[in-house]
C-alpha positions in Angstrom: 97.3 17.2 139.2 96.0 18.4 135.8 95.9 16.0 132.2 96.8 17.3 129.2 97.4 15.5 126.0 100.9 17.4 125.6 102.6 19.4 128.0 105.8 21.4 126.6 108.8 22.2 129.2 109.5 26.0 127.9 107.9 29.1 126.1 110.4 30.2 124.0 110.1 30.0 119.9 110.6 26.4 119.5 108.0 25.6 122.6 104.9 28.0 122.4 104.8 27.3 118.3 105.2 23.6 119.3 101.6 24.3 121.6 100.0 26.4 119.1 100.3 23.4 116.6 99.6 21.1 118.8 96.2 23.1 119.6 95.2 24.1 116.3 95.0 20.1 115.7 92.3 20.0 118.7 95.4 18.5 121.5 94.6 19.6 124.6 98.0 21.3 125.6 100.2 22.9 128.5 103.0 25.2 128.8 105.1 25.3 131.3 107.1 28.4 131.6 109.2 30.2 134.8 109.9 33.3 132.8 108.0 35.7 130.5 106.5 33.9 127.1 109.0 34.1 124.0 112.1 32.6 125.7 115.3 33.9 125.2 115.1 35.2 121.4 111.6 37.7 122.0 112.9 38.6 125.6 116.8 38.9 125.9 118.3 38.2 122.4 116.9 37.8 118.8 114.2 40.7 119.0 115.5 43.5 121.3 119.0 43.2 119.4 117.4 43.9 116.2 115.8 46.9 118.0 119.4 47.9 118.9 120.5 47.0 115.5 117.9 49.3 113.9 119.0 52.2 115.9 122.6 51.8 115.3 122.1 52.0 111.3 120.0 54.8 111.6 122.5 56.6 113.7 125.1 55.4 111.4 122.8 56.6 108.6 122.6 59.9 110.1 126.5 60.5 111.0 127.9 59.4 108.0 125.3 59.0 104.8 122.7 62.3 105.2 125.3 64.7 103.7 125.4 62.6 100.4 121.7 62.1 100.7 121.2 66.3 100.6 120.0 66.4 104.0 122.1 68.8 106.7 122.8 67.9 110.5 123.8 69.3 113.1 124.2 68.6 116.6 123.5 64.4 116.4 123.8 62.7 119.8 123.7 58.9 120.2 121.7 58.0 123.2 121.6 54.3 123.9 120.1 54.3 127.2 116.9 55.8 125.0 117.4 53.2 121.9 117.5 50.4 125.0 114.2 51.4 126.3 112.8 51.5 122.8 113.8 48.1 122.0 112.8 46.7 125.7 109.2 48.0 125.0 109.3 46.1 121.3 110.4 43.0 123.5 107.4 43.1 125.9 105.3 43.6 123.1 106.0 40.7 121.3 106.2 38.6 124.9 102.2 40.1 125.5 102.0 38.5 121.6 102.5 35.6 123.1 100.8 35.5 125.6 97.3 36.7 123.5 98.0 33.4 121.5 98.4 31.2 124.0 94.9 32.5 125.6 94.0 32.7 121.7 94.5 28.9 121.6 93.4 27.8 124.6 96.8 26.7 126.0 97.4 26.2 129.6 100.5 28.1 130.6 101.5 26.4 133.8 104.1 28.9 135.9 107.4 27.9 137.2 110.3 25.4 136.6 109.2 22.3 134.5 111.0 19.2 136.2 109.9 16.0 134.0 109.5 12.6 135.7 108.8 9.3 134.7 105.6 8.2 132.4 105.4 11.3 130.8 104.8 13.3 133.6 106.2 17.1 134.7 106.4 18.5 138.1 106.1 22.2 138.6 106.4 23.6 142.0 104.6 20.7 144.0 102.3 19.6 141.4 102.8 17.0 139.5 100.9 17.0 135.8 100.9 14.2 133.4 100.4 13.8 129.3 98.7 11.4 128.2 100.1 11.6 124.4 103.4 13.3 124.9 105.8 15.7 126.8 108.3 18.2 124.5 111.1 19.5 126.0 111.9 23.1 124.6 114.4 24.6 127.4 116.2 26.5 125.5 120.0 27.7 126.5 122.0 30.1 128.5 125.1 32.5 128.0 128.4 31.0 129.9 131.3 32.5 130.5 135.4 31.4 130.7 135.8 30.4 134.4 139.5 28.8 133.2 141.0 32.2 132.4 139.3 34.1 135.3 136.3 35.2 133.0 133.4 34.8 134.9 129.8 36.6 134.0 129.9 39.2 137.3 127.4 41.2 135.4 129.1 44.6 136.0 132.7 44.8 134.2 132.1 41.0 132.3 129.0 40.8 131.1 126.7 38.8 128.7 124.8 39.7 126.0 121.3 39.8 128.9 123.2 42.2 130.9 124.1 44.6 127.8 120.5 44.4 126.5 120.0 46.7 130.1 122.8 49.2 129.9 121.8 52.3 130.6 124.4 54.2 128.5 127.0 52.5 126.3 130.6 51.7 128.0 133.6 54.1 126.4 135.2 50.6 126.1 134.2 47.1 125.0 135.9 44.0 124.4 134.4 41.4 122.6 135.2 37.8 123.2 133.5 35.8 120.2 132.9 36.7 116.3 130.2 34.9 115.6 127.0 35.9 115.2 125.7 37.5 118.7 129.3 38.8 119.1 129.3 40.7 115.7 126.3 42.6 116.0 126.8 43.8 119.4 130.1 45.1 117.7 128.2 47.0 115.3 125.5 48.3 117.9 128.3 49.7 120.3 130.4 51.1 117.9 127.5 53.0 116.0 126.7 54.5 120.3 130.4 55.7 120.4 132.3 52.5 121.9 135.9 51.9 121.3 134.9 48.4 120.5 137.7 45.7 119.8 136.3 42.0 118.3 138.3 39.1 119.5 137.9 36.0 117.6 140.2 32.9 118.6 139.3 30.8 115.1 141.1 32.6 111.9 138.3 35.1 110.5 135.2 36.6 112.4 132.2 34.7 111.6 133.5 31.8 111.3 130.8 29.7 109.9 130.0 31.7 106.9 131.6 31.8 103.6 135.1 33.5 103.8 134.2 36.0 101.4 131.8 36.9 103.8 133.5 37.4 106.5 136.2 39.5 104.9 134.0 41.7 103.9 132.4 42.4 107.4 136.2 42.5 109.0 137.0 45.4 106.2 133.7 47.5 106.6 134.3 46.8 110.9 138.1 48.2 110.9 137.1 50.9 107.9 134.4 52.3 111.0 137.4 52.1 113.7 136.9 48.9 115.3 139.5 46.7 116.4 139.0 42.8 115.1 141.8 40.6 116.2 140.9 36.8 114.4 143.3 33.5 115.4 143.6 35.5 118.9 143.8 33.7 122.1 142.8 35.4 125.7 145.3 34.2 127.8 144.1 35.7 131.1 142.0 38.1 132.2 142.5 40.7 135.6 139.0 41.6 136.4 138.9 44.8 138.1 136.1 47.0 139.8 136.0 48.8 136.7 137.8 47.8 133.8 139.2 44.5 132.4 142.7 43.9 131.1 142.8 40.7 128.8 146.4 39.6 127.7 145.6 38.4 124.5 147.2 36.2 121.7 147.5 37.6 117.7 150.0 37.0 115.0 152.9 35.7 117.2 152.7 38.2 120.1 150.6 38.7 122.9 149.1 42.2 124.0 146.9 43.7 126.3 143.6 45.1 125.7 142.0 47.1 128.6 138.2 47.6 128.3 135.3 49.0 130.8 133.1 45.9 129.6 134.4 42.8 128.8 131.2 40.9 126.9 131.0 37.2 126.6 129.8 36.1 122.9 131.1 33.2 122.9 129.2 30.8 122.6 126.0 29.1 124.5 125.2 26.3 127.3 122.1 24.6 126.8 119.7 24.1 130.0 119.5 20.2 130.8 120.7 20.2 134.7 118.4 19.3 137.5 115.4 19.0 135.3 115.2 14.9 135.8 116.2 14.3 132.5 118.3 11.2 133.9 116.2 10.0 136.4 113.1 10.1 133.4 115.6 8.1 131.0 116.4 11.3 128.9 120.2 10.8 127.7 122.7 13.5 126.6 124.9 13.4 123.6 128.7 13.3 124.2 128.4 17.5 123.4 125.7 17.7 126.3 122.6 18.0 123.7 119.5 16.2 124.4 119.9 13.0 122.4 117.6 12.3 119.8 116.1 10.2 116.7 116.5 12.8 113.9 113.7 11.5 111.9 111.5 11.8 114.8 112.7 14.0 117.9 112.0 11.2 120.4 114.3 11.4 122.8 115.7 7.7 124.5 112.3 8.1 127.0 109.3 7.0 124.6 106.7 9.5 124.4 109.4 12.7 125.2 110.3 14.9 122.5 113.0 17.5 122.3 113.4 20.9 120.3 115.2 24.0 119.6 118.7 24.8 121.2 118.5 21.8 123.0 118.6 19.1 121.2 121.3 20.3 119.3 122.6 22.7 116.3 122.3 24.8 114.4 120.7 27.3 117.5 118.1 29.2 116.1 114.5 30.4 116.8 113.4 29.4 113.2 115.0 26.1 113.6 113.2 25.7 117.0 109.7 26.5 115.6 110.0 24.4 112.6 110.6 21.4 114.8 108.0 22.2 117.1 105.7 22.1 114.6 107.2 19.2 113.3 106.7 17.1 116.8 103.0 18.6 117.3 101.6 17.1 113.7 103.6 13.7 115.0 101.9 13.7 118.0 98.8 14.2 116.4 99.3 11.5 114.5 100.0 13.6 110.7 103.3 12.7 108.8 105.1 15.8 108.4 107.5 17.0 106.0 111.1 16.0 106.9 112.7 19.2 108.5 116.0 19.6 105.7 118.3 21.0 108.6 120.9 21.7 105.4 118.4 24.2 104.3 118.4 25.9 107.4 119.4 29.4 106.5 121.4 31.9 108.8 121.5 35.1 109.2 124.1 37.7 111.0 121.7 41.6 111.3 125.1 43.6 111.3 125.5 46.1 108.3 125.9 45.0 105.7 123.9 41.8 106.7 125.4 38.5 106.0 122.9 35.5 105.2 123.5 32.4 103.9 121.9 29.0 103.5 123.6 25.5 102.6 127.1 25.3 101.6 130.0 27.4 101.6 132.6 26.7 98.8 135.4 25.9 101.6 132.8 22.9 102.2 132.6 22.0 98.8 136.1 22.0 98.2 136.5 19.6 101.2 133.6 17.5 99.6 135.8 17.3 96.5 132.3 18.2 94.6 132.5 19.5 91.2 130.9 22.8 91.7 130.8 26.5 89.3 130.6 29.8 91.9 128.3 32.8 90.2 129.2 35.8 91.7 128.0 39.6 91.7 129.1 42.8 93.4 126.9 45.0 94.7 128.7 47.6 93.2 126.9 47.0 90.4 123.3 46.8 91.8 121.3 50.1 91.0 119.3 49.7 93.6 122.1 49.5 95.8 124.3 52.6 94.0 120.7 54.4 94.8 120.6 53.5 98.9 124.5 54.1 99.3 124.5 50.8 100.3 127.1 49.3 98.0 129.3 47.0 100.1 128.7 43.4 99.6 127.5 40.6 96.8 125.8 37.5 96.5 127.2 34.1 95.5 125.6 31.6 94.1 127.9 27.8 94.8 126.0 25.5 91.8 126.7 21.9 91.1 128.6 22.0 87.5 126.6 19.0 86.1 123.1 19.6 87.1 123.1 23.4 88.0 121.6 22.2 91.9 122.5 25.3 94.0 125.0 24.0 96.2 125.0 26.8 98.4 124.1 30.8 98.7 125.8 33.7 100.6 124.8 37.1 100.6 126.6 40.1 102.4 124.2 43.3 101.6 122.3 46.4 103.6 118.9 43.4 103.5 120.4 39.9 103.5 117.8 38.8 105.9 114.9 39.3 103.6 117.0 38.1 100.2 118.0 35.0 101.0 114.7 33.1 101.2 114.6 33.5 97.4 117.3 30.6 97.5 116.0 28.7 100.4 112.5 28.0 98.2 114.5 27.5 95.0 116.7 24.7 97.4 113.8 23.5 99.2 112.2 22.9 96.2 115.2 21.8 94.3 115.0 24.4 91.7 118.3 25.0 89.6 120.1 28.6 89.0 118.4 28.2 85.7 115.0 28.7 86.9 115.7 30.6 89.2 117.3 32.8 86.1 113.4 32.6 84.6 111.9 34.4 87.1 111.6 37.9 86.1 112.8 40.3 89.1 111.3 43.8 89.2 114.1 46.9 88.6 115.4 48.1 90.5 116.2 46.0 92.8 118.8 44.2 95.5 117.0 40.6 94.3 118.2 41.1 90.8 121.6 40.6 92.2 120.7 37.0 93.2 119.3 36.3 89.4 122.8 37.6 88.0 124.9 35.8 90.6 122.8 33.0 88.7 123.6 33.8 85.6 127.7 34.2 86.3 127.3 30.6 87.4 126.5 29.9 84.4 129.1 32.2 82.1 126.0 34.4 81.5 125.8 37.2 83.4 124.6 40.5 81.6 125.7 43.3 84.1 129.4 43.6 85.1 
């Protein structure tokens, strides 16, 4: 039996930062991890899908954009058995990352399944370990499958998004069952390899959680490259066969079947709370099956036990996870940190275009009955953008009418990711489109679409 000050139940983004924090303010801390370092996001999702993702534009790049950009090829081939190799070796690079920080910090990583008991104390294998200031759960979630409609994970013909990280060679046929964000970019990835891909969505527009603008514009460019998207489409029932899948599925009033040598599950994620003595510890679950906590503080119901990350509840996202964990270190450590503004958590789909967005979208703000002024501007009209051949997409810019507070931001373009933070500052630190609008962006540029998106707000803008 070892003592620690705080001992962290999983390695993933939201648990290792959580122990680097925790360290860096002199805590003497544990991780306890049964897999490689990174979790889920640096392992089997977040990293080696941008990889993939990489890859795909390039081949997409190369296919459709080099004879417009005065370059002449011949003889392309699309290997994704050699682009999933690529991105497996990025993965374990940034796992060994991890690793070199924990020894960097000094942090225990303790090997196996974390099982917490009573009085702050965690069992792995048959030792039991105990904290004296704190335990922080961090255990992350899993894929799950459709087991009502005979849609089980089997990891040959139904798969999960783990499983198609591994695929030697991309199927001639995919089905995808969930247009959110994992769903979407796996659509892109496979359809860039030379997948018949078709996207099955059951709410009424792929990515459902951004701004509908948004998502129209990813559903054109998908079907404009070939892909099937069926939105507001129900599987019915699946025949799972030795090798292929035949769903019967549900779309505008009829029901057809789609037959596919993959069938992969994107829809949606279970998080990891069973046999890990949760109950018998005093550890209570939300009616959603989320770790229940007190958002000011992530205590759980047991006193002294924290909770993080996918876990203890939405939105599900590495950046959301680290910010917490830092969050619960400097609380353990007795600090009082800054409130985590989970409204100003921005998200981020790596398809192309990307979609990112942070705060409201202006169906929200119509269903807030809020008195709100939309800036919009095409990226059409971007030079930057004319200059890349990467014209599809805009940013909006959802302002409060009175005050000019940015309501809300959504950006479709070629690098969403990397724009949007612009916004998440100006919101985090309340800034109005007006000052954003004083901030003099360098030409040319994709940002100087977000200070004239300002400016339409505002009846003002210069450039369309």
């Amino acid at each position: 039996m070892a003592t620690f000050d705080v001992i962290v139940i999983g390695g993933g983004p939201a648990g290792y930062v959580c122990a680097i924090r925790a360290a860096q303010l002199g805590l003497a801390t544990a991780v306890v991890e049964k897999d490689k370092l990174g979790g889920v996001c640096v392992n089997i999702g977040c990293i080696p899908t941008k990889a993939l993702l990489h890859s795909a534009y390039a081949v997409n790049l190369i296919t459709h954009d080099a004879k417009a950009l005065g370059i002449e090829v011949s003889g392309v081939k699309a290997d994704y058995g050699v682009a999933m190799k690529r991105s497996r070796q990025v993965a374990e690079q940034n796992s060994k990352g991890a690793e070199f920080l924990m020894k960097k910090n000094k942090i225990t990583v303790l090997r196996g399944t974390g099982i917490l008991q009573p009085g702050k104390k965690v069992k792995v294998g048959p030792d039991i370990h105990e904290a004296k200031k704190a335990v922080v759960i961090a255990t992350g979630s899993r894929v799950k499958g459709i087991p009502q409609i005979g849609l089980e994970i089997n990891k040959t013909t139904v798969i999960s998004s783990d499983e198609a990280l591994f695929l030697e060679k991309a199927p001639a046929s995919i089905a995808i069952i969930g247009a959110g964000a994992v769903g979407s970019e796996f659509a892109d990835i496979f359809n860039a390899f030379g997948s018949k891909v078709t996207l099955i969505e059951a709410l009424p527009r792929i990515l459902p959680i951004e701004d509908a603008e948004a998502s129209d514009v990813i559903a054109k460019s998908y079907r404009k490259r070939g892909m099937t998207v069926l939105a507001g489409a129900k599987v019915l029932k699946a025949a799972v066969g030795a090798a292929e899948v035949t769903l019967d599925v549900e779309s505008g009033g009829k029901t057809e079947k789609v037959t596919a040598e993959k069938v992969l599950m994107a829809a949606g994620r279970a998080v990891n709370t069973e046999e890990m003595g949760f109950k018998e510890s005093g550890v209570q679950l939300t009616d959603r099956g989320f770790v229940k906590v007190n958002l000011a503080t992530l205590e759980t119901t047991a006193p002294g036990v924290y909770c993080i990350g996918d876990v203890a509840g939405p939105p599900m996202l590495a950046h959301k996870g680290s910010r917490e964990g830092v969050f619960v270190a400097e609380l353990i450590a007795g600090h009082k940190p800054h409130a985590i503004k989970y409204d100003n958590v921005p998200s981020v789909t790596y398809c192309h275009p990307e979609v990112a967005s942070i705060g409201l979208t202006e169906e929200q703000c119509k269903e807030k009955k809020l008195d709100y002024q939309v800036g919009k501007f095409p990226l059409t009209a971007n030079g930057r953008a004319r200059a890349s051949l990467e014209t599809d997409g805009f940013v909006k810019v959802i302002r409060d009418k009175k005050y000019g507070e940015i309501l809300g931001a959504h950006i479709v373009a070629s690098h969403a990711s990397e724009m949007i933070h612009e916004l998440v500052v100006a919101r985090e630190n309340e800034y109005t489109v007006e000052e954003v609008d004083l901030a003099i962006h360098a030409h040319p540029t994709l940002s100087e679409a977000i200070a004239e998106a300002c400016l339409d707000s505002m009846g003002r803008v210069l450039h369309t």
